[in-house]
C-alpha positions as CSV (number, residue, x, y, z in Angstrom):
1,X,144.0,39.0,32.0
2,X,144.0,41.2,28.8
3,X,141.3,40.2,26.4
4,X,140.3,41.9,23.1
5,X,136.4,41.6,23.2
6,X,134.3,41.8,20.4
7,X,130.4,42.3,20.2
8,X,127.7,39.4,18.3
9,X,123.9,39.2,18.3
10,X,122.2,35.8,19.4
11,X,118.4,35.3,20.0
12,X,118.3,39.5,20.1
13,X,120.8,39.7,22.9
14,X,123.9,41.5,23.4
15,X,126.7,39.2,24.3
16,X,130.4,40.0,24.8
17,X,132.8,37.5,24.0
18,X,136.8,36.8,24.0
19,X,138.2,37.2,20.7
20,X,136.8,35.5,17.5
21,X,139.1,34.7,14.6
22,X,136.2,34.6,11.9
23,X,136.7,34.2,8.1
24,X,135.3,32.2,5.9
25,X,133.3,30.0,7.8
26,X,134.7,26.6,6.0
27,X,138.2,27.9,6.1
28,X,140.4,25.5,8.3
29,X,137.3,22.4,8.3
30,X,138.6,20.5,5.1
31,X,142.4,21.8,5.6
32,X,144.6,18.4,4.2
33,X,147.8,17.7,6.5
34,X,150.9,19.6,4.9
35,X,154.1,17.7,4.1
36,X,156.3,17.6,7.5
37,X,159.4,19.2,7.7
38,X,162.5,16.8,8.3
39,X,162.6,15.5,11.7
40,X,164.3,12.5,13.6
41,X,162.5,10.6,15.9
42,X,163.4,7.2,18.5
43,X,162.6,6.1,22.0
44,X,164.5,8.3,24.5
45,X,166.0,5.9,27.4
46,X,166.0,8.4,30.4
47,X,166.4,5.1,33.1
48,X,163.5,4.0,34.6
49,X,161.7,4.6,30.8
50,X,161.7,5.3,27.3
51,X,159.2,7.6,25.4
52,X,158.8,7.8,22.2
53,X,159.9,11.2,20.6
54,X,160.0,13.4,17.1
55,X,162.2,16.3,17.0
56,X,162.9,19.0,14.1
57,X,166.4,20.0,15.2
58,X,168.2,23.3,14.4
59,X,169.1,26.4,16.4
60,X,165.7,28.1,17.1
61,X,164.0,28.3,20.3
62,X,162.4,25.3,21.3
63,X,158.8,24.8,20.8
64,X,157.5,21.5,22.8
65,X,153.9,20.1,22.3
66,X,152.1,17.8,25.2
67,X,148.7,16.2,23.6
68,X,145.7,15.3,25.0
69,X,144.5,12.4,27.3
70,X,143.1,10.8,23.8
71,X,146.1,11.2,21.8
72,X,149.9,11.1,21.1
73,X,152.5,12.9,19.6
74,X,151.2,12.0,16.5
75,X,148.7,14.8,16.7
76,X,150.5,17.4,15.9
77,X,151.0,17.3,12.0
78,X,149.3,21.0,11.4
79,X,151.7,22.4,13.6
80,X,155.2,21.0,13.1
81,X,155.7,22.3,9.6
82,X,154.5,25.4,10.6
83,X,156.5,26.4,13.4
84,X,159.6,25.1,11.7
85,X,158.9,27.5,8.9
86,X,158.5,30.5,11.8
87,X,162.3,29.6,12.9
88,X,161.5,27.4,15.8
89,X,162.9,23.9,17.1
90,X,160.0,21.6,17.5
91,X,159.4,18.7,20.0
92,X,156.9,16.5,20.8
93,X,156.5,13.2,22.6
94,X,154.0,10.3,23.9
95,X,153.5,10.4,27.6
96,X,153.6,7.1,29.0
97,X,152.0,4.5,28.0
98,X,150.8,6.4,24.8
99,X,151.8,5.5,21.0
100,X,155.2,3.9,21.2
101,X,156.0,4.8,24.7
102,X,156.4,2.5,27.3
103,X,154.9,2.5,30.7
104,X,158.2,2.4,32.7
105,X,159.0,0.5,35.9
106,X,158.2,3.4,38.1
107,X,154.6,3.4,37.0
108,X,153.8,4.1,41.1
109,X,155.7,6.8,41.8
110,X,156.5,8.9,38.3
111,X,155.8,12.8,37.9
112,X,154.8,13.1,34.5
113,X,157.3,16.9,35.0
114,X,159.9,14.8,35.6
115,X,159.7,13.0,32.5
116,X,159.4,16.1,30.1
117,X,162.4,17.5,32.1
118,X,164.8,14.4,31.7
119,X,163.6,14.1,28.0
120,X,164.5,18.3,27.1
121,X,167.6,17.2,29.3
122,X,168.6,14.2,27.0
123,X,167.6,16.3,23.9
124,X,170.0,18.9,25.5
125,X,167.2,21.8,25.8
126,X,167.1,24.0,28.5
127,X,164.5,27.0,28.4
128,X,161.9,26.2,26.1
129,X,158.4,27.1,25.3
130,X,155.5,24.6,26.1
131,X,151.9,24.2,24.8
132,X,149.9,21.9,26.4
133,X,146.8,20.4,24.9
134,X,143.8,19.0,27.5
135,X,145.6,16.3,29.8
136,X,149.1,17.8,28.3
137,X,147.9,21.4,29.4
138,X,148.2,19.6,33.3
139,X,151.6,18.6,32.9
140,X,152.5,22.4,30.7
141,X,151.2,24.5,34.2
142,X,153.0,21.7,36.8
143,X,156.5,22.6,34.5
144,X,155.6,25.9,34.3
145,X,155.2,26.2,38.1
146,X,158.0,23.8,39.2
147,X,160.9,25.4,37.1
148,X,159.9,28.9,35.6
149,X,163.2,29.8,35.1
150,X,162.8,26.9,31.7
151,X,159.5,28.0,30.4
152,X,159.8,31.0,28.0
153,X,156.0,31.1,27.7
154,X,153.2,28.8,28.3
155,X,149.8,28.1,26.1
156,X,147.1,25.6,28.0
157,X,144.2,24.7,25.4
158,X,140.9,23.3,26.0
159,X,142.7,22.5,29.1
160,X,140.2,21.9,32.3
161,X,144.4,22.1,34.0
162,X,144.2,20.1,36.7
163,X,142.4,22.5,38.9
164,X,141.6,21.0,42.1
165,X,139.4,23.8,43.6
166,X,135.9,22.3,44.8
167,X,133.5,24.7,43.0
168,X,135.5,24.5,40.2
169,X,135.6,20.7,40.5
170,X,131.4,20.7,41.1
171,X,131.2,22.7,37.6
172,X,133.1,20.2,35.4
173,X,131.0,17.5,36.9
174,X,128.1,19.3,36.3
175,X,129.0,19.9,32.7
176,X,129.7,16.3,31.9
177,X,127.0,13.5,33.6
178,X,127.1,9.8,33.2
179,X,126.3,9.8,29.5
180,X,128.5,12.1,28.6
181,X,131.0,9.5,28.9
182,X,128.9,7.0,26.8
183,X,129.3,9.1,24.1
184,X,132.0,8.3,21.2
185,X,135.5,9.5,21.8
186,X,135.0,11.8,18.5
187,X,131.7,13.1,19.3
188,X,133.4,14.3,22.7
189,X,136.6,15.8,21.1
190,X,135.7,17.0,18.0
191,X,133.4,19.9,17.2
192,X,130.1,19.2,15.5
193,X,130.9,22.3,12.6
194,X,133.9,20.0,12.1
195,X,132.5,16.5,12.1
196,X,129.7,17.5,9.6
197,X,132.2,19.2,7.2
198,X,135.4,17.0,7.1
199,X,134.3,13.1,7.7
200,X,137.6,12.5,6.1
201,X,139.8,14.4,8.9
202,X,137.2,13.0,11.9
203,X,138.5,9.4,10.0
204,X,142.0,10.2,10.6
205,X,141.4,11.8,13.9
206,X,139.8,8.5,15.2
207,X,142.5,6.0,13.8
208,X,145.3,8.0,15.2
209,X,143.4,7.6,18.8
210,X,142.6,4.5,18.6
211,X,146.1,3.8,18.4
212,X,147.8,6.6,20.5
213,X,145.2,6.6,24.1
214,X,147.4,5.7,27.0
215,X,146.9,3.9,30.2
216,X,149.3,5.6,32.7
217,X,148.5,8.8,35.4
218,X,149.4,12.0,34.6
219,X,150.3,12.8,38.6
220,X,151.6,16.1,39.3
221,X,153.8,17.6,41.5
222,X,151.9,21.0,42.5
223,X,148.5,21.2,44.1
224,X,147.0,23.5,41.1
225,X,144.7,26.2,43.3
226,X,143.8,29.3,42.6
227,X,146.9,29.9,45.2
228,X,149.5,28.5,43.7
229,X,148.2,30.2,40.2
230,X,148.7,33.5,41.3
231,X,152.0,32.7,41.7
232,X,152.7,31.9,38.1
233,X,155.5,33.8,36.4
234,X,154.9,32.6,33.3
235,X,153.6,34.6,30.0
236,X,150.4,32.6,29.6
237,X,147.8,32.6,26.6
238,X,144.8,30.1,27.1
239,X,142.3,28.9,24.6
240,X,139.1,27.3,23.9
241,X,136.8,26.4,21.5
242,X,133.3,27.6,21.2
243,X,131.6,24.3,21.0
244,X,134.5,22.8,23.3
245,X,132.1,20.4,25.6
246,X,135.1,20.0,28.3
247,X,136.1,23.7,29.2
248,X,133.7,25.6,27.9
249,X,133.8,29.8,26.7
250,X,132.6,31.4,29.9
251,X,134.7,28.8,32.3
252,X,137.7,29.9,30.1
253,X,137.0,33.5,31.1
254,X,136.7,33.1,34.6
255,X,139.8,31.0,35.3
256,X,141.8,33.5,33.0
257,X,140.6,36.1,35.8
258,X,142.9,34.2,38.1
259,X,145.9,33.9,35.8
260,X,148.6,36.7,36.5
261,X,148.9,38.7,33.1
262,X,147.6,36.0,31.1
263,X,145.3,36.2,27.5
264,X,142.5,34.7,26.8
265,X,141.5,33.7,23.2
266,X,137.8,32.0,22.3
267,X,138.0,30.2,18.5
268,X,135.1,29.7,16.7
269,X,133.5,26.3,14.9
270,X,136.0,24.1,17.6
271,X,135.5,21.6,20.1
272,X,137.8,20.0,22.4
273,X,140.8,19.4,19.6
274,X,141.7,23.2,18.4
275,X,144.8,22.6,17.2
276,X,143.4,19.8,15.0
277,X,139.9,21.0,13.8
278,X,141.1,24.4,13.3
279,X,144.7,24.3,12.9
280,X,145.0,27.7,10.8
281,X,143.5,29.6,13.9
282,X,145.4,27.7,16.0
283,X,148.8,28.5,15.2
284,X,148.4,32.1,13.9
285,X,147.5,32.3,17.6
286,X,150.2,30.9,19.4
287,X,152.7,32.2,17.0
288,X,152.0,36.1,17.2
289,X,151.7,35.2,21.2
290,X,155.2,33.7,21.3
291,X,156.1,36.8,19.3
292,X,154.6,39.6,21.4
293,X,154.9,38.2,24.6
294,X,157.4,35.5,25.0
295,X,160.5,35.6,22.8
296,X,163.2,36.7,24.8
């Protein structure tokens, strides 16, 4: 793991920490959604389902975004103009079950791989680059693992990854008891710098989940241990938020230990939803790591 680690003073100790994008402190919270770039969009029929899809076309290298457990591919609207402006082709769709996708008639037996495979097949991608948000973050290390030869690079954020170690497993429980689930969806996702400075954006946040949450299994087709991590090939960056309640700063930096190669980046004033409460940290990130690391 490299990590650029930078020094900060809290209740008179010294604490080192992953890096910290810090500028003004408002800067990102009240951020309006840009204008998206041209894209087209429909329901891909790949046999046994069709997903809902947007996709920004042209001759870059592909860029494809998996949400979160709570959301859609109708989170990404910080990012798509963005990365379209930086060269790229960008995809995203809603797994199963999820805003405008359909469940399928193999609801049993699916791979949730297999479906972002046969949809970059019917798009007519082959090596891509994938960044996986949360529950997407699963499905980006299973593709990642299954067929490295068609991830370029991988980014997992405020991903807990689908890691099925048992001490690792006893800390996320540990982390989140019974109430924690009682809370409101928002209050569990979004960061409290964010909620008390942008009510508007926690608004938009909340409609777009209440319409996007899905009912289908994200089942995977690797065992993700510690094992079969060491034997990822990938270019790997992975990110948190500081006031991320799921995957906390200092469980970031531990699994990053186990990650062959990989980066590790902390941002600050985010929760669970980087890439939406701070979208400005977000892609600078991901961007300059595609750049140094992955293009190829």
């Amino acid at each position: 793991m490299s990590l650029s680690v930078s020094l900060m003073i809290a209740a008179g100790l010294l604490l080192a920490v992953a890096p910290v994008i810090a500028a003004d402190p408002d800067m990102g919270l009240r951020i309006p959604i840009p204008p998206q770039a041209p894209m087209t969009e429909g329901l891909a029929d790949l046999g046994t389902v069709r997903l809902w899809y947007w996709d920004t076309g042209g001759t870059g290298e592909v860029v494809v975004f998996l949400h979160a457990g709570s959301g859609s591919a109708d989170f990404y609207p910080y990012q798509q103009p963005v990365f379209v402006n930086a060269g790229y082709r960008v995809i995203s769709y809603s797994r199963r079950g999820h805003f405008k996708s359909e469940l399928g008639r193999d609801i049993d037996t699916f791979f949730a791989t297999d479906d972002l495979l046969a949809l970059l097949d019917h798009l007519k991608v082959d090596r891509f680059h994938v960044v996986g948000n949360a529950l997407g973050g699963y499905v980006a290390l299973d593709v990642a693992l299954s067929k490295p030869e068609r991830v370029r690079s991988l980014v997992l954020a405020s991903s807990m990854m689908g890691i099925a170690e048992p001490e690792y497993q006893r800390t996320l429980q540990a982390l989140r008891p019974k109430p924690f689930s009682e809370l409101p969806p928002e209050v569990k996702e979004l960061g409290p710098s964010y909620r008390a400075a942008n009510p508007g954006g926690v608004a938009e946040w909340k409609a777009r989940h209440q319409h996007s949450a899905g009912r289908a299994p994200v089942r995977l087709r690797n065992k993700l241990t510690w094992e079969t991590i060491a034997r990822l090939k990938v270019p790997t960056l992975l990110m948190t938020g500081d006031a991320d309640l799921w995957i906390p700063p200092f469980l970031l930096l531990q699994i990053g230990d186990r990650f062959p190669g990989s980066e590790v980046t902390i941002v600050r004033d985010a929760g669970h939803a980087i890439q939406w409460e701070r979208p400005e940290m977000f892609n600078a990130h991901v961007l300059d790591f595609i750049d140094r690391k992955a293009r190829r």
